[in-house]
C-alpha positions as CSV (number, residue, x, y, z in Angstrom):
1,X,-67.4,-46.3,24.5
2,X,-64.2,-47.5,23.5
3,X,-62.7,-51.0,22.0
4,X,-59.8,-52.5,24.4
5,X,-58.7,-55.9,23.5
6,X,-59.9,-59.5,22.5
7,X,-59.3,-61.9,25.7
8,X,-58.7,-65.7,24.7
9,X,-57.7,-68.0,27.6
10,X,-54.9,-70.4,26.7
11,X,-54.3,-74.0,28.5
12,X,-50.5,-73.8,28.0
13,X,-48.8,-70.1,28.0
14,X,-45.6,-71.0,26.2
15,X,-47.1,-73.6,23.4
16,X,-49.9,-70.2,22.7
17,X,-46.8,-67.5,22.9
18,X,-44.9,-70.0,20.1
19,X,-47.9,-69.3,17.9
20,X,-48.9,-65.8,18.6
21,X,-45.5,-64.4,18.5
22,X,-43.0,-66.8,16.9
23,X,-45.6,-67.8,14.0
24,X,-47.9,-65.0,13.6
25,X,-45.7,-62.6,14.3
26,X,-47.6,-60.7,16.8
27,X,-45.1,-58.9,19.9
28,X,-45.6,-59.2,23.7
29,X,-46.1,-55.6,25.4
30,X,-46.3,-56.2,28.6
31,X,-47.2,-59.1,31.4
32,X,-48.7,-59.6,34.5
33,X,-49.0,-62.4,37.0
34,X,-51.3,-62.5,39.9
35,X,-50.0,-65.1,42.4
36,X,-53.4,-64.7,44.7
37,X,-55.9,-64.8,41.6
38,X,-53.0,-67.5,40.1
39,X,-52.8,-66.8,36.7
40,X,-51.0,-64.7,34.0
41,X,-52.2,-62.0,31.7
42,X,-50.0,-61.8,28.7
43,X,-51.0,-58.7,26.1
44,X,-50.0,-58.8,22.6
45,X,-50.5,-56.2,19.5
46,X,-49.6,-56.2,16.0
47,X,-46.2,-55.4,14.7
48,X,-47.7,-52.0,13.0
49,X,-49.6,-51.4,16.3
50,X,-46.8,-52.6,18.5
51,X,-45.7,-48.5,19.9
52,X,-48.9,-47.1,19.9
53,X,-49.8,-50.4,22.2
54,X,-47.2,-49.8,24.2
55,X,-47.6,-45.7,24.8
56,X,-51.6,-46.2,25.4
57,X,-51.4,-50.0,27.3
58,X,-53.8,-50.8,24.2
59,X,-53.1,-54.3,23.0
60,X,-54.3,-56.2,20.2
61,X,-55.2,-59.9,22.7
62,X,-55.1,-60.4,26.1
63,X,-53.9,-64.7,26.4
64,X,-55.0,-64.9,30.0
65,X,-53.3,-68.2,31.6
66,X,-54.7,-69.8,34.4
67,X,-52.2,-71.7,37.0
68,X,-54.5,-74.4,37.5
69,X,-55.7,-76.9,35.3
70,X,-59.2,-76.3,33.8
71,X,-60.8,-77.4,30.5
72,X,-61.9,-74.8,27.9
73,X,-64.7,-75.0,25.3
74,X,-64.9,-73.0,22.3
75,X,-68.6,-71.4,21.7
76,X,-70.0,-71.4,18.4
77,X,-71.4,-68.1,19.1
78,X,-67.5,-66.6,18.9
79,X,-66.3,-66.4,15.3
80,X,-62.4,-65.7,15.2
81,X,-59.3,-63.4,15.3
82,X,-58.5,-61.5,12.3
83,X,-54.8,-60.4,11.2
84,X,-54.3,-58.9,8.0
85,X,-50.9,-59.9,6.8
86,X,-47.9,-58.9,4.2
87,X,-47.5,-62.3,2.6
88,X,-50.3,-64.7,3.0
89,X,-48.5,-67.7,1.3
90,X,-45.5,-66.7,3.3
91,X,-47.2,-66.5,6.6
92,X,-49.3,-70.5,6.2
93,X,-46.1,-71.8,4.6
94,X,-44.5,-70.9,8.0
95,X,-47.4,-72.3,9.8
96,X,-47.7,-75.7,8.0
97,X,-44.0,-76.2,8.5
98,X,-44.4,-75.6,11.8
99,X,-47.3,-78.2,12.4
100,X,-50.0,-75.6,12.1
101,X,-52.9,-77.4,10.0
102,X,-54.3,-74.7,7.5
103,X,-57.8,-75.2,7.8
104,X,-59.4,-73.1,4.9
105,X,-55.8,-72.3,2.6
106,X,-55.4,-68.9,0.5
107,X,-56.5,-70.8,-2.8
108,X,-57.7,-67.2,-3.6
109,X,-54.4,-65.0,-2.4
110,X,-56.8,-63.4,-0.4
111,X,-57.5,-65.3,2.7
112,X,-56.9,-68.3,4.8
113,X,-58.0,-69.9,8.2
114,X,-56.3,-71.6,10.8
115,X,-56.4,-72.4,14.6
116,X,-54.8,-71.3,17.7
117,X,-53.1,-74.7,19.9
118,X,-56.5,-74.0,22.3
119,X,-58.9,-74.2,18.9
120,X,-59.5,-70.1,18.4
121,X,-60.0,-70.0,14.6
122,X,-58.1,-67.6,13.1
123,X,-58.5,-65.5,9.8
124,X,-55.4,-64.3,7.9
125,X,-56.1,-61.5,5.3
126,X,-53.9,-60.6,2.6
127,X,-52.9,-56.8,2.5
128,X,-53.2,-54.5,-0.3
129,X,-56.0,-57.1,-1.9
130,X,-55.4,-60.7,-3.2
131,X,-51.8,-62.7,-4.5
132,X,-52.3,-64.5,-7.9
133,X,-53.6,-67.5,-7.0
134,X,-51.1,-70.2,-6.7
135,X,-49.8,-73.8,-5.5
136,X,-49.8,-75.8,-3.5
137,X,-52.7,-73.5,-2.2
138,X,-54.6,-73.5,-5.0
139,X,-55.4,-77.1,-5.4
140,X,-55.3,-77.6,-1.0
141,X,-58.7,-78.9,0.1
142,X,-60.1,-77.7,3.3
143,X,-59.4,-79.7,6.7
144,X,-61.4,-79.4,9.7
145,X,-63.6,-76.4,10.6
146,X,-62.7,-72.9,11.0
């Protein structure tokens, strides 16, 4: 048996692509659109996993867009995406300026929670263990669910 990819279907393709890629800082590696089944398969990876995605067609998360309208729930029974990142308090500054809400902030330099435009929670780990703890994080209260 072997792991492939994470699949998260997205309501709007360019609003989810903003956040993936131009806030998390996740890279597309390839695309497909199916006019008969209409809808788009966009895979992402990682920047450190970004070649070896491309060389084995092994993304990280498939966002799979469908061309006609359709309502999504979230299930409680699906917990969240995990990305371990360089600069935690760089990465949910970024975020908040950008109109992300940071659900559950790095008070601890070690970890933080926010969500995707179509509700996916997602967790953001700090690499290399935790950042001194530090404000405006450290005295942000949590917002929402995660």
């Amino acid at each position: 048996m072997e792991y492939v990819h994470s699949m998260v279907r997205v309501k709007d393709l360019d609003e989810s692509l903003h956040f993936y890629c131009d806030l998390l800082g996740l890279s597309e590696v390839h695309r497909t659109d199916n006019e008969k089944g209409r809808f788009t398969l966009v895979f992402l990876a990682a920047s450190d996993q970004l070649e070896e995605a491309k060389a084995t067609k092994k993304p990280t998360i498939e966002l799979t867009y469908n061309w006609d309208a359709e309502e999504y729930s979230v299930g409680r029974s699906f917990g969240h995406l995990a990305f371990r990142v360089d600069d935690i308090y760089e990465i949910c500054q970024r975020l908040k300026d950008n109109g992300v809400i940071i659900n559950r902030p790095p008070r601890c330099g070690h970890m933080a929670f926010v969500k995707s435009p179509d509700g996916i929670s997602i967790e953001l780990i700090q690499k290399s263990g935790s950042l001194e703890p530090a404000e405006p994080w450290l005295s942000m209260p949590n917002t929402g669910s995660w």
